[in-house]
N, CA, C and O atoms as a Maestro MAE file, in Angstrom:
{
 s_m_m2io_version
 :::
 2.0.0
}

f_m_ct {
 s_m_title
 :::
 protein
 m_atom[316] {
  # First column is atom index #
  i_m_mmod_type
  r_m_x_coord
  r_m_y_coord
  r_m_z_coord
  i_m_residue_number
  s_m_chain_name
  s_m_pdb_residue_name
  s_m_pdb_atom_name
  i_m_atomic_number
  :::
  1 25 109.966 -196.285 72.500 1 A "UNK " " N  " 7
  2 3 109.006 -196.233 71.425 1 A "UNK " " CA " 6
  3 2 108.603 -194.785 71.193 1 A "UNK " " C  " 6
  4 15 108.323 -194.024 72.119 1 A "UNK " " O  " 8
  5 25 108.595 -194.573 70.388 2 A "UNK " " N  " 7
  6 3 108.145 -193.253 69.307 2 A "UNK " " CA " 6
  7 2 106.794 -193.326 68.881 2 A "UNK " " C  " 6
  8 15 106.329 -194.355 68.391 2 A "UNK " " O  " 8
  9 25 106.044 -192.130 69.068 3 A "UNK " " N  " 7
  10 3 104.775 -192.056 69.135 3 A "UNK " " CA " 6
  11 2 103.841 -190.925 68.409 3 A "UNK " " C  " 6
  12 15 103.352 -190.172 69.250 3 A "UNK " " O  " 8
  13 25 103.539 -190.671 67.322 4 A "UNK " " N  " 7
  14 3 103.124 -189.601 66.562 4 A "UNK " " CA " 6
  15 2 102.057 -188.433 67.577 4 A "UNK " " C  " 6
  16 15 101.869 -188.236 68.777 4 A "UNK " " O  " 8
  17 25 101.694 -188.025 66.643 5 A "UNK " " N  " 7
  18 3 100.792 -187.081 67.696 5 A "UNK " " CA " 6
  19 2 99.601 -187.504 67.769 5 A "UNK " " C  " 6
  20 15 98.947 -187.175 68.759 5 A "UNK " " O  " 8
  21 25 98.984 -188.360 66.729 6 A "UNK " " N  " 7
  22 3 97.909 -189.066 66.421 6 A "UNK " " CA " 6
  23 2 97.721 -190.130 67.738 6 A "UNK " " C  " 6
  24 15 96.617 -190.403 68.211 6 A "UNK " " O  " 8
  25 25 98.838 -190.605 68.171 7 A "UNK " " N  " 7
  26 3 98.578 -192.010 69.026 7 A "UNK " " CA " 6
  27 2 98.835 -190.882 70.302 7 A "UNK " " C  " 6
  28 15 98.500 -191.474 71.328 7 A "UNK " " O  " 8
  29 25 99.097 -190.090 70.497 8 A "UNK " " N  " 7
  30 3 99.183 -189.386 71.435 8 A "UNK " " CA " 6
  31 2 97.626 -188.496 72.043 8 A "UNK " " C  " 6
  32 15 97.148 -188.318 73.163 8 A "UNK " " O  " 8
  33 25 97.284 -188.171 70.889 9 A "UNK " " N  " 7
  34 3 95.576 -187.526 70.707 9 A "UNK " " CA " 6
  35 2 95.077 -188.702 71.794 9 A "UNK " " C  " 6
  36 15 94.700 -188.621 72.963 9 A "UNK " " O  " 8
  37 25 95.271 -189.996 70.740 10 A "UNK " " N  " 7
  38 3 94.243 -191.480 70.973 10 A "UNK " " CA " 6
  39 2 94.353 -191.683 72.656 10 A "UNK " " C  " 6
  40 15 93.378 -192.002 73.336 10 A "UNK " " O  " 8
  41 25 95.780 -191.431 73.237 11 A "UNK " " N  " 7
  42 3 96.008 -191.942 74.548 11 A "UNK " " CA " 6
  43 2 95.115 -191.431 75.576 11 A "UNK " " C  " 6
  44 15 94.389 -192.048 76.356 11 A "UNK " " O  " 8
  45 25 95.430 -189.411 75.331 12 A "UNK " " N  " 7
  46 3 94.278 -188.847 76.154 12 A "UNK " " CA " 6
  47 2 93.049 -189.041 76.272 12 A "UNK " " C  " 6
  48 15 92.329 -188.876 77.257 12 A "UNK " " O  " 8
  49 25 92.692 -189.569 74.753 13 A "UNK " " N  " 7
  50 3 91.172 -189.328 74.979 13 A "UNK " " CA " 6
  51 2 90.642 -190.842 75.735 13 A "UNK " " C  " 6
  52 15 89.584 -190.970 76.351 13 A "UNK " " O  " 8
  53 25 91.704 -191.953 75.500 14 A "UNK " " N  " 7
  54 3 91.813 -193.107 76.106 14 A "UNK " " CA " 6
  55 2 91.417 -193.029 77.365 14 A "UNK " " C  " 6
  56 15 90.290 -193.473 77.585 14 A "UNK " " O  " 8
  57 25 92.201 -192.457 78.543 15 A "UNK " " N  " 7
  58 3 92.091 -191.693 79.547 15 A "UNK " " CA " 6
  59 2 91.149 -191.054 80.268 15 A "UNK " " C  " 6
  60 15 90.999 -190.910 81.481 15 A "UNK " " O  " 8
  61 25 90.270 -190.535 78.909 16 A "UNK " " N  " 7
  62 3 89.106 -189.466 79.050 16 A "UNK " " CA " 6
  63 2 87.925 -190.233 79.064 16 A "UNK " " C  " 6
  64 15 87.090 -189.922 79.913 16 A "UNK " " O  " 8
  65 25 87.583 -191.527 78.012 17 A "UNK " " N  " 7
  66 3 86.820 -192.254 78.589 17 A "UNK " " CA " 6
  67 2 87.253 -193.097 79.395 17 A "UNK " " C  " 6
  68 15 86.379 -193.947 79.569 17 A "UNK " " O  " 8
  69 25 88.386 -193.359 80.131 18 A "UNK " " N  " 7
  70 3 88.177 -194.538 81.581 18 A "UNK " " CA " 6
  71 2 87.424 -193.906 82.286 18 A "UNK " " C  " 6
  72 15 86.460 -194.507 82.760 18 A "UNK " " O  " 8
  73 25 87.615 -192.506 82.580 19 A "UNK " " N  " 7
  74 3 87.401 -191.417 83.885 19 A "UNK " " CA " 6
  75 2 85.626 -191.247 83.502 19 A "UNK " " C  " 6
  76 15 84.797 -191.250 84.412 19 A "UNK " " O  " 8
  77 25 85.375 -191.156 82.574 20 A "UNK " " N  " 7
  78 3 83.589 -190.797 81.646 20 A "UNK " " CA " 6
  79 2 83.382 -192.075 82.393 20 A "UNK " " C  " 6
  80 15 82.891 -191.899 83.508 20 A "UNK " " O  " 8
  81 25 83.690 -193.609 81.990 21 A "UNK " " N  " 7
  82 3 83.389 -194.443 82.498 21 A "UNK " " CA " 6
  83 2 83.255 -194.633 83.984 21 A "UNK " " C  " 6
  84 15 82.234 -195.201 84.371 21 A "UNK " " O  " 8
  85 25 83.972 -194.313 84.703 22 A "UNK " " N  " 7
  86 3 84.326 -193.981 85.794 22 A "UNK " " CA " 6
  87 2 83.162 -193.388 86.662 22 A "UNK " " C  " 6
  88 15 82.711 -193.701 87.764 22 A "UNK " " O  " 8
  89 25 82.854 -192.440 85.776 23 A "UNK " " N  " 7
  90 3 81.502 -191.654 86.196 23 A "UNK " " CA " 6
  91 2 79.862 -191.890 86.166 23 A "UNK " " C  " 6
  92 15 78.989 -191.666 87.005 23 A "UNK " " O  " 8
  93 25 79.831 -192.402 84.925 24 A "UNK " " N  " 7
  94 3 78.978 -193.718 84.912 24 A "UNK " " CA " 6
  95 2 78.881 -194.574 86.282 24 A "UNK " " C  " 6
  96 15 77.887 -194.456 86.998 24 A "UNK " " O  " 8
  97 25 79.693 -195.233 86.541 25 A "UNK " " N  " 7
  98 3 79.956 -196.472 87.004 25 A "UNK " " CA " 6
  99 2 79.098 -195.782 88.321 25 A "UNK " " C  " 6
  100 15 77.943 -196.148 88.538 25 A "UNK " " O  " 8
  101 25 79.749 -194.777 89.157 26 A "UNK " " N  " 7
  102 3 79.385 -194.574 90.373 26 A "UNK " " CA " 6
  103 2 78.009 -193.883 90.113 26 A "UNK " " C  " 6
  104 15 77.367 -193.859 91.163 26 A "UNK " " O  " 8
  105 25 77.263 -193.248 88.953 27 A "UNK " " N  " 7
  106 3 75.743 -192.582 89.219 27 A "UNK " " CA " 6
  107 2 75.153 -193.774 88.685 27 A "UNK " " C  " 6
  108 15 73.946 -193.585 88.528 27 A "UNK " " O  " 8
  109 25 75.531 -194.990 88.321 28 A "UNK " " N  " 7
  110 3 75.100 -195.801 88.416 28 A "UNK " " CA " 6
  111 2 74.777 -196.683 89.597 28 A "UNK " " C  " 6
  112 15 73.713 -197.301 89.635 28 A "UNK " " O  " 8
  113 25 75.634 -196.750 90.518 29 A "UNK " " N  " 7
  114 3 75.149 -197.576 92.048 29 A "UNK " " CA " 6
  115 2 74.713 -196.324 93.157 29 A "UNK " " C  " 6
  116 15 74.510 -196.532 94.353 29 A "UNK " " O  " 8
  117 25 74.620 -195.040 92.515 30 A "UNK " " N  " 7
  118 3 74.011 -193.723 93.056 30 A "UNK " " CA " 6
  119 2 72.573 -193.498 93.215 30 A "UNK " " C  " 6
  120 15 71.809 -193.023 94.056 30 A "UNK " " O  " 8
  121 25 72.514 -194.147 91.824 31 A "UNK " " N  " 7
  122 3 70.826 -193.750 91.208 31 A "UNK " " CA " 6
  123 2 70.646 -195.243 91.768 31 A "UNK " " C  " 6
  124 15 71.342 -196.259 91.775 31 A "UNK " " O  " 8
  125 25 69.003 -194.778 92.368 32 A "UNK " " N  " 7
  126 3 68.034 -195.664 92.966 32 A "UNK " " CA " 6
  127 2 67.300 -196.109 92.070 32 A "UNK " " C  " 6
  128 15 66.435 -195.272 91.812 32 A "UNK " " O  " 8
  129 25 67.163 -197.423 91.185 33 A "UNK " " N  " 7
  130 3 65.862 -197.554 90.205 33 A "UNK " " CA " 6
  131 2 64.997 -197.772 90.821 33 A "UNK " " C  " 6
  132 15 64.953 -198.715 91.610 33 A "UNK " " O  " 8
  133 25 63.736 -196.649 90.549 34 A "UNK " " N  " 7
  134 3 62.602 -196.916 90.477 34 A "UNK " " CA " 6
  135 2 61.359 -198.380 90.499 34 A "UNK " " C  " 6
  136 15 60.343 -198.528 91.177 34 A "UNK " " O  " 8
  137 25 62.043 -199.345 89.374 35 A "UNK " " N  " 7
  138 3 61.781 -200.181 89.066 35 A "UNK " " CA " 6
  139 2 62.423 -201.330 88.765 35 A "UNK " " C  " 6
  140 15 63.518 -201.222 88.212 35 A "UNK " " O  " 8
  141 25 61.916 -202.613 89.046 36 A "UNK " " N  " 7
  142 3 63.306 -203.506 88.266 36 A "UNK " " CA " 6
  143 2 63.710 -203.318 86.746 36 A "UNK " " C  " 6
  144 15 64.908 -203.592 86.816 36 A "UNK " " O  " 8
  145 25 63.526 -203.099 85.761 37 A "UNK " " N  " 7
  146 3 63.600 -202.469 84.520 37 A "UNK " " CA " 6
  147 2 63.813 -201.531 83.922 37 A "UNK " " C  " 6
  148 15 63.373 -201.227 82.813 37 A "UNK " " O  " 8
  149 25 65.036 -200.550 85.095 38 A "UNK " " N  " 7
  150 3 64.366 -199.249 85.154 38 A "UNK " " CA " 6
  151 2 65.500 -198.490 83.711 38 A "UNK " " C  " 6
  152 15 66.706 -198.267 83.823 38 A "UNK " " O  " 8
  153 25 64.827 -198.289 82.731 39 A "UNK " " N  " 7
  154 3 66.348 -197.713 81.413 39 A "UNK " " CA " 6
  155 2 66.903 -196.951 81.642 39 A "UNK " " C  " 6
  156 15 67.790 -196.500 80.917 39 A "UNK " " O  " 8
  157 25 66.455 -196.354 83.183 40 A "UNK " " N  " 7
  158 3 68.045 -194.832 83.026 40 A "UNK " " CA " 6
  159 2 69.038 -195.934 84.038 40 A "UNK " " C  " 6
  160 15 70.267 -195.934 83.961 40 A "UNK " " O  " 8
  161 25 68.582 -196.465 84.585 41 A "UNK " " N  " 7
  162 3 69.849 -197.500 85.188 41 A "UNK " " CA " 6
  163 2 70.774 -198.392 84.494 41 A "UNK " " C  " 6
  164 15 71.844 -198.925 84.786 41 A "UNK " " O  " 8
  165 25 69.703 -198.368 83.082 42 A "UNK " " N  " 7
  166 3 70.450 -199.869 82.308 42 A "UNK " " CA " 6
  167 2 71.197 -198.846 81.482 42 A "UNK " " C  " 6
  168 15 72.252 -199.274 81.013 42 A "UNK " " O  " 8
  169 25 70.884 -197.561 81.189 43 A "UNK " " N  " 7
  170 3 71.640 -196.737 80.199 43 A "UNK " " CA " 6
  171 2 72.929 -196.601 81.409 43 A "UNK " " C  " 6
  172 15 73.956 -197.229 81.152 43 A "UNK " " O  " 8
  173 25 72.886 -195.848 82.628 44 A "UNK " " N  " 7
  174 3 74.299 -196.031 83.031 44 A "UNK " " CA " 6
  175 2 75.137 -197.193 83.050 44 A "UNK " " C  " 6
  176 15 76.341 -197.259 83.294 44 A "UNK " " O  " 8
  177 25 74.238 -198.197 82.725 45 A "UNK " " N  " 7
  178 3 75.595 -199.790 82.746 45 A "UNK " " CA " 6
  179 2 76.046 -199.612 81.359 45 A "UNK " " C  " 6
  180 15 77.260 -199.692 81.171 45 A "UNK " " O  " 8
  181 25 75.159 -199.347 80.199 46 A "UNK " " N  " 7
  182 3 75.685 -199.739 78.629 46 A "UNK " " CA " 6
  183 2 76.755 -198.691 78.690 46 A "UNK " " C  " 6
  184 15 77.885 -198.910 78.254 46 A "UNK " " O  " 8
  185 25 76.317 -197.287 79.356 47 A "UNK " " N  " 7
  186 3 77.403 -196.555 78.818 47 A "UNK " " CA " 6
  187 2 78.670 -196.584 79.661 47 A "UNK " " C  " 6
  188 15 79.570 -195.765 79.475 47 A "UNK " " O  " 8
  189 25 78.740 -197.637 80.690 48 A "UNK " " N  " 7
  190 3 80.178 -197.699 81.379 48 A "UNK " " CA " 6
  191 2 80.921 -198.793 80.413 48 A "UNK " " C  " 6
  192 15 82.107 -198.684 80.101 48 A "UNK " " O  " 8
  193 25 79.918 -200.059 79.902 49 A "UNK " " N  " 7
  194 3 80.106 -200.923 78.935 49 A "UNK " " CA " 6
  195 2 81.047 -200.279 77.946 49 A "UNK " " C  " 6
  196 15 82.189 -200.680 77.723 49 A "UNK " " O  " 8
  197 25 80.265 -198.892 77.181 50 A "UNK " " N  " 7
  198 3 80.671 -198.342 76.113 50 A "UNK " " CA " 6
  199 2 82.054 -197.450 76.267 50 A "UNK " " C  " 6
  200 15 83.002 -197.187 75.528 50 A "UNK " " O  " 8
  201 25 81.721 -197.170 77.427 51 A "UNK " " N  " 7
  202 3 83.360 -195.906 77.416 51 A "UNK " " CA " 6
  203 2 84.452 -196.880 77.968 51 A "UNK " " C  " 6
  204 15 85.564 -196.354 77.987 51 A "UNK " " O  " 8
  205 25 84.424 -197.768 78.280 52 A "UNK " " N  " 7
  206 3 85.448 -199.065 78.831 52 A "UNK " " CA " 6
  207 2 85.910 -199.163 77.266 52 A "UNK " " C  " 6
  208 15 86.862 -198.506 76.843 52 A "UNK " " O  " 8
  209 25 85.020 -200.187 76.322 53 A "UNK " " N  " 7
  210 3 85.418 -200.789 75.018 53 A "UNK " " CA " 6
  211 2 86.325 -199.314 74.334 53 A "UNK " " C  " 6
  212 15 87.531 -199.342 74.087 53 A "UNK " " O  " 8
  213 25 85.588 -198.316 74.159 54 A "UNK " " N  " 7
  214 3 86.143 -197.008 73.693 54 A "UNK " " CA " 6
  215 2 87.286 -197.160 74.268 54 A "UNK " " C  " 6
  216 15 88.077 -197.850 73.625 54 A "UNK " " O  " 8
  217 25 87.752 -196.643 75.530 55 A "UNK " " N  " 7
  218 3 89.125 -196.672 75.839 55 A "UNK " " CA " 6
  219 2 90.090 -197.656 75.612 55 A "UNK " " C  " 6
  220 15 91.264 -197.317 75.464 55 A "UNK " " O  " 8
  221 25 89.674 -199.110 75.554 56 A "UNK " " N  " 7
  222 3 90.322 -199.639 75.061 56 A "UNK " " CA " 6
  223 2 90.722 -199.707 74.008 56 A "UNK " " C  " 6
  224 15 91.917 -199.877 73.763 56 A "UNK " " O  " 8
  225 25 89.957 -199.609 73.269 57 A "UNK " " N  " 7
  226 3 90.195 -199.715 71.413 57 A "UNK " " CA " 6
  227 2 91.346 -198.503 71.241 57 A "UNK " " C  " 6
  228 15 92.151 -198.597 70.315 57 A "UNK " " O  " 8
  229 25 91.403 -197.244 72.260 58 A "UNK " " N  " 7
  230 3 91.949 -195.965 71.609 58 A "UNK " " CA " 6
  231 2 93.387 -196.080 72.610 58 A "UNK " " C  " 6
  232 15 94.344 -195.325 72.442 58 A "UNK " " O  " 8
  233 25 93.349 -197.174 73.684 59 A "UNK " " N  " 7
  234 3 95.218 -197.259 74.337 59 A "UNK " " CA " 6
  235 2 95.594 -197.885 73.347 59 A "UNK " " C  " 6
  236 15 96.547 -197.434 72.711 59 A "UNK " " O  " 8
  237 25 94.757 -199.477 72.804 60 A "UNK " " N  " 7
  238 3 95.317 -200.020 71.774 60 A "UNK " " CA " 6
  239 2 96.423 -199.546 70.919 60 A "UNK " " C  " 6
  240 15 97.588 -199.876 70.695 60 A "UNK " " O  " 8
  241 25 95.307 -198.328 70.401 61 A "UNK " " N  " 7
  242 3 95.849 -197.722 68.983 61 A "UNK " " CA " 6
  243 2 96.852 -196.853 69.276 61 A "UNK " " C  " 6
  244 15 97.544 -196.464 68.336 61 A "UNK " " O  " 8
  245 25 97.125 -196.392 70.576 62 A "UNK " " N  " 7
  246 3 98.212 -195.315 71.217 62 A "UNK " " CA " 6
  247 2 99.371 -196.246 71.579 62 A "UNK " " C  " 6
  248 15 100.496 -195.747 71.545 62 A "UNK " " O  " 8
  249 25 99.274 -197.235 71.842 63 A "UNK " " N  " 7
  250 3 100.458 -197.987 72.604 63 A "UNK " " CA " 6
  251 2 100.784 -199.070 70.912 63 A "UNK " " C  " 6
  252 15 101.573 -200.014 70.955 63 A "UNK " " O  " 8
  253 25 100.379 -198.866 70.196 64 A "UNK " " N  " 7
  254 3 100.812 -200.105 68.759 64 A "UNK " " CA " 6
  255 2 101.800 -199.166 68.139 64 A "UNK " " C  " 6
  256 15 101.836 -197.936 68.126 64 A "UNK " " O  " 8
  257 25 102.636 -200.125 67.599 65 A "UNK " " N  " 7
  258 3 103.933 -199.461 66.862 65 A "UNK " " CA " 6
  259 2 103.352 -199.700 65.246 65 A "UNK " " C  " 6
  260 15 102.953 -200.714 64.673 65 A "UNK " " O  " 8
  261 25 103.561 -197.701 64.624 66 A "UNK " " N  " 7
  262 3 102.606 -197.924 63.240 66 A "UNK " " CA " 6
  263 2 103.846 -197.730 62.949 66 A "UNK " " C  " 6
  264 15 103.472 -197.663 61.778 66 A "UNK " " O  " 8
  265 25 105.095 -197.556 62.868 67 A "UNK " " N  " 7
  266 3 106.021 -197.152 61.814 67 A "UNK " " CA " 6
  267 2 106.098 -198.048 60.756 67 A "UNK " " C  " 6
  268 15 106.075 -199.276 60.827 67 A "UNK " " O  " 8
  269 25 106.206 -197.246 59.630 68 A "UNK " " N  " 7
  270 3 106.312 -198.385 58.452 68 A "UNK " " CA " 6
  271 2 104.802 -199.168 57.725 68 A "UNK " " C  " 6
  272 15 104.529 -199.763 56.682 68 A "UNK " " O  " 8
  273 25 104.292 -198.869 58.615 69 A "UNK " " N  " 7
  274 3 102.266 -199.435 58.911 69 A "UNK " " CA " 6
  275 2 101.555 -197.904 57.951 69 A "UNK " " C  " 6
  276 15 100.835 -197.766 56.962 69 A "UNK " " O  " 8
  277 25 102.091 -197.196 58.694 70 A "UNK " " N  " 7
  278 3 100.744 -195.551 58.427 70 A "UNK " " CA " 6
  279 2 101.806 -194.997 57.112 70 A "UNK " " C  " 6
  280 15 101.217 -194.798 56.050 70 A "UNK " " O  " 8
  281 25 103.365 -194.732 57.122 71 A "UNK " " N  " 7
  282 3 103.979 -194.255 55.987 71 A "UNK " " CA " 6
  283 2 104.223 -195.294 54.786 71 A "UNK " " C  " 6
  284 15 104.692 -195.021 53.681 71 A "UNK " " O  " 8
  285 25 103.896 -196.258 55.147 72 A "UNK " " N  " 7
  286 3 104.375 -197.417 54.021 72 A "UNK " " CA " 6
  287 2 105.746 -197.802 53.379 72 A "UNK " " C  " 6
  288 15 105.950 -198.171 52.223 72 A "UNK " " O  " 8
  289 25 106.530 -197.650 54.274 73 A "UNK " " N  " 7
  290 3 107.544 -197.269 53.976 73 A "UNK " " CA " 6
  291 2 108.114 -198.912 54.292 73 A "UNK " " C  " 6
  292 15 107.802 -199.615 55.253 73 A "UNK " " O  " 8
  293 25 109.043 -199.254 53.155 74 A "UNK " " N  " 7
  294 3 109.482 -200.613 52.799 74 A "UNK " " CA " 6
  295 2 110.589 -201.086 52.871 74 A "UNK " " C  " 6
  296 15 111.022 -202.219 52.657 74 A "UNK " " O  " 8
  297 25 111.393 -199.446 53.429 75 A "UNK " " N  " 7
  298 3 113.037 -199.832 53.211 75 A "UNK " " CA " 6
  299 2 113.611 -200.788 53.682 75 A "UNK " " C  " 6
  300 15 114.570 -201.384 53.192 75 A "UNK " " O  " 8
  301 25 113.046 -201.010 54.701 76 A "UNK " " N  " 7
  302 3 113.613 -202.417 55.352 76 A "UNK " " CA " 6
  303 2 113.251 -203.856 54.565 76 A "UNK " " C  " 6
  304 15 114.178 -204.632 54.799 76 A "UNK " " O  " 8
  305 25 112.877 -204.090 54.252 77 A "UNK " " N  " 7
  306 3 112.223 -205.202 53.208 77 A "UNK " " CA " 6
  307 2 113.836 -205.555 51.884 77 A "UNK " " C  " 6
  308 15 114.547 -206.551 51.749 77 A "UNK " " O  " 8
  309 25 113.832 -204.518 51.334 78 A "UNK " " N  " 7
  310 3 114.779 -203.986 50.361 78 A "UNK " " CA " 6
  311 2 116.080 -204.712 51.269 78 A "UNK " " C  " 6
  312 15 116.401 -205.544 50.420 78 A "UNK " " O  " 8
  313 25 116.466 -204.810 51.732 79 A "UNK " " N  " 7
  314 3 118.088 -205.324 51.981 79 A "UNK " " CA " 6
  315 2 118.100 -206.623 51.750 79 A "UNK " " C  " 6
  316 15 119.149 -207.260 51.856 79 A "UNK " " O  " 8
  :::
 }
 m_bond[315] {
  # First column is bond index #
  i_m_from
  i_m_to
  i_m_order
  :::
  1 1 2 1
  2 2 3 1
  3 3 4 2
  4 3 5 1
  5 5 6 1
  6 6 7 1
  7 7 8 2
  8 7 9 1
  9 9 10 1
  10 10 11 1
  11 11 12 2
  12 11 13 1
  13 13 14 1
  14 14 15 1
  15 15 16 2
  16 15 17 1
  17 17 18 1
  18 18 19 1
  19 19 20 2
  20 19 21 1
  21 21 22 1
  22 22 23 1
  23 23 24 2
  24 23 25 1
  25 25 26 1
  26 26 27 1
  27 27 28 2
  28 27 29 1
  29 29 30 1
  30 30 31 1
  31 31 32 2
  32 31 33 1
  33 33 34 1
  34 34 35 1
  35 35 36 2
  36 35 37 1
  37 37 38 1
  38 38 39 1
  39 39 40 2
  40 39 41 1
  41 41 42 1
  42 42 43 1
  43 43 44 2
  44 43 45 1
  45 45 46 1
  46 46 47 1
  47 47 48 2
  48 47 49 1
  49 49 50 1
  50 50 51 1
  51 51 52 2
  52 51 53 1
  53 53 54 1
  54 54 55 1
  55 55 56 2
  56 55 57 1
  57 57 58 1
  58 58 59 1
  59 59 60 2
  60 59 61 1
  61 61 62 1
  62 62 63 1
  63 63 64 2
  64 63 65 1
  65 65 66 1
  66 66 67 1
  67 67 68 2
  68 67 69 1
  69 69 70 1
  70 70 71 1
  71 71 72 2
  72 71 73 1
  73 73 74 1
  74 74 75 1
  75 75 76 2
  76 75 77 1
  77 77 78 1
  78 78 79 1
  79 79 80 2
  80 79 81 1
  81 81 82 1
  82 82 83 1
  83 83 84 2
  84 83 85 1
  85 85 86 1
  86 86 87 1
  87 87 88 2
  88 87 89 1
  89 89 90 1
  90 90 91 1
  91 91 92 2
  92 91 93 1
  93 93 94 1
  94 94 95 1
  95 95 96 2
  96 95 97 1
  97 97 98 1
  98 98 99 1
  99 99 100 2
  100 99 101 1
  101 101 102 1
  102 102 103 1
  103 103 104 2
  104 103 105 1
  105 105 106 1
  106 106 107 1
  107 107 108 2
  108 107 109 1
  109 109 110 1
  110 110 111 1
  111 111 112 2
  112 111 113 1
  113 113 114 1
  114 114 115 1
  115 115 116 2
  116 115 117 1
  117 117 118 1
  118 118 119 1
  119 119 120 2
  120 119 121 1
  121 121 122 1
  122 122 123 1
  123 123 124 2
  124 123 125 1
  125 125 126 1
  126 126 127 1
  127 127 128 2
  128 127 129 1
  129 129 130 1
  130 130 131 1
  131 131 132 2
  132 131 133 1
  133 133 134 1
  134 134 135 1
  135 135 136 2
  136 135 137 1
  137 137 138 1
  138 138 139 1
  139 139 140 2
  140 139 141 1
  141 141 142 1
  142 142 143 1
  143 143 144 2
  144 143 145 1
  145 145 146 1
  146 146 147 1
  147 147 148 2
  148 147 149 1
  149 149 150 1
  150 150 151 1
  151 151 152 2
  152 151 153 1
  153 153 154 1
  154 154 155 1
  155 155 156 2
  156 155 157 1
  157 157 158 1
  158 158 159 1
  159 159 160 2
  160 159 161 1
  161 161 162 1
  162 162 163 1
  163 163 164 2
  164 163 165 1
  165 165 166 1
  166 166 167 1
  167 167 168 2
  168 167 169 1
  169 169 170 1
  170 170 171 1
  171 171 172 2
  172 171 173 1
  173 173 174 1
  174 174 175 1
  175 175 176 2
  176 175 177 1
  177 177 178 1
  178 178 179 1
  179 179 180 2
  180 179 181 1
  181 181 182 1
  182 182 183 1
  183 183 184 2
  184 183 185 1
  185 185 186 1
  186 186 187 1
  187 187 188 2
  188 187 189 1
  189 189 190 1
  190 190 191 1
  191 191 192 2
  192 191 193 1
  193 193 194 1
  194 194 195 1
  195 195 196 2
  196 195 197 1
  197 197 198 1
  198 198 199 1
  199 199 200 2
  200 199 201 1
  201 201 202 1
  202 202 203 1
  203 203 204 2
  204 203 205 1
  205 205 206 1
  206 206 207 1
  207 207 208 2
  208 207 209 1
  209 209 210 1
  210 210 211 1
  211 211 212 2
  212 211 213 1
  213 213 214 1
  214 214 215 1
  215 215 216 2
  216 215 217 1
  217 217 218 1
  218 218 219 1
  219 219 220 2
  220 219 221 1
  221 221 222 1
  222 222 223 1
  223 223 224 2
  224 223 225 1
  225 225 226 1
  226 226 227 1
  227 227 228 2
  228 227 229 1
  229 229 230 1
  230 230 231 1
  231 231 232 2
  232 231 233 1
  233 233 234 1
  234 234 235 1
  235 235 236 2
  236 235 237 1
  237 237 238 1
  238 238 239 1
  239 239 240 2
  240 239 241 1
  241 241 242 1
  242 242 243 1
  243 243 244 2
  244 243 245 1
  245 245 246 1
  246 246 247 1
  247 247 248 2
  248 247 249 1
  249 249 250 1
  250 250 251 1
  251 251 252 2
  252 251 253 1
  253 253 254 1
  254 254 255 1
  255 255 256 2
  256 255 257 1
  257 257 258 1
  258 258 259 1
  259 259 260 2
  260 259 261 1
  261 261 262 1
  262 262 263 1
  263 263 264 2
  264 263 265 1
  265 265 266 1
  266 266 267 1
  267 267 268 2
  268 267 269 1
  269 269 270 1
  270 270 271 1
  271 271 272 2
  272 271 273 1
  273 273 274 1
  274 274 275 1
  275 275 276 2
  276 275 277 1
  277 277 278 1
  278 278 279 1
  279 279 280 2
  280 279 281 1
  281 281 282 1
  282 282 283 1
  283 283 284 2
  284 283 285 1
  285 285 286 1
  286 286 287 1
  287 287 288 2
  288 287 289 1
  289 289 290 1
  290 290 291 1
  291 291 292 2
  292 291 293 1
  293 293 294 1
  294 294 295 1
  295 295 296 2
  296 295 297 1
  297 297 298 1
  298 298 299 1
  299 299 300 2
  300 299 301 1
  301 301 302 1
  302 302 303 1
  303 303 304 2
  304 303 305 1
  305 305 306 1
  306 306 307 1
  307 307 308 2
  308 307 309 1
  309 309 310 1
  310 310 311 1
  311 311 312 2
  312 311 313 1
  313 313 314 1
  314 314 315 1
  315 315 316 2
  :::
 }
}
C-alpha cells in the first residue's frame, strides 16, 4: 500500500498522541487526589480519553486506502 504524505503526517502524529496519552495515563495514577472529586485528576482521565480517540481517528486515516477517494479519479469505472 501506497501512502501520500498526508497519511504519513496523520500516522506520526497518531503515534504522538498514544505516547501524550501515555503520559497522562501514568500522572494520572501519580497524582494523589486531594479529594474524591478532585478535577485535576478527572482532567488527566478525559485527556487520556481524548488523546486515545485522537490517535485513533488519525491511524484510521493513515492506514485507509484514499486512491481514487482524495483525486477523484474514475478511470477504473470507465472500462
Amino acid at each position: 500500500m501506497q501512502s501520500n504524505l498526508a497519511q504519513k503526517i496523520s500516522l506520526v502524529i497518531a503515534v504522538l498522541c498514544y505516547l501524550v496519552a501515555v503520559g497522562f495515563a501514568i500522572a494520572a495514577l501519580v497524582y494523589e487526589p486531594r479529594q474524591s472529586g478532585d478535577p485535576i485528576h478527572a482532567s488527566f482521565m478525559a485527556s487520556v480519553i481524548f488523546f486515545i480517540g485522537c490517535g485513533i481517528v488519525l491511524h484510521v486515516i493513515a492506514r485507509s486506502r484514499l486512491k481514487g477517494l482524495v483525486s477523484l479519479d474514475d478511470r477504473t469505472n470507465d472500462q
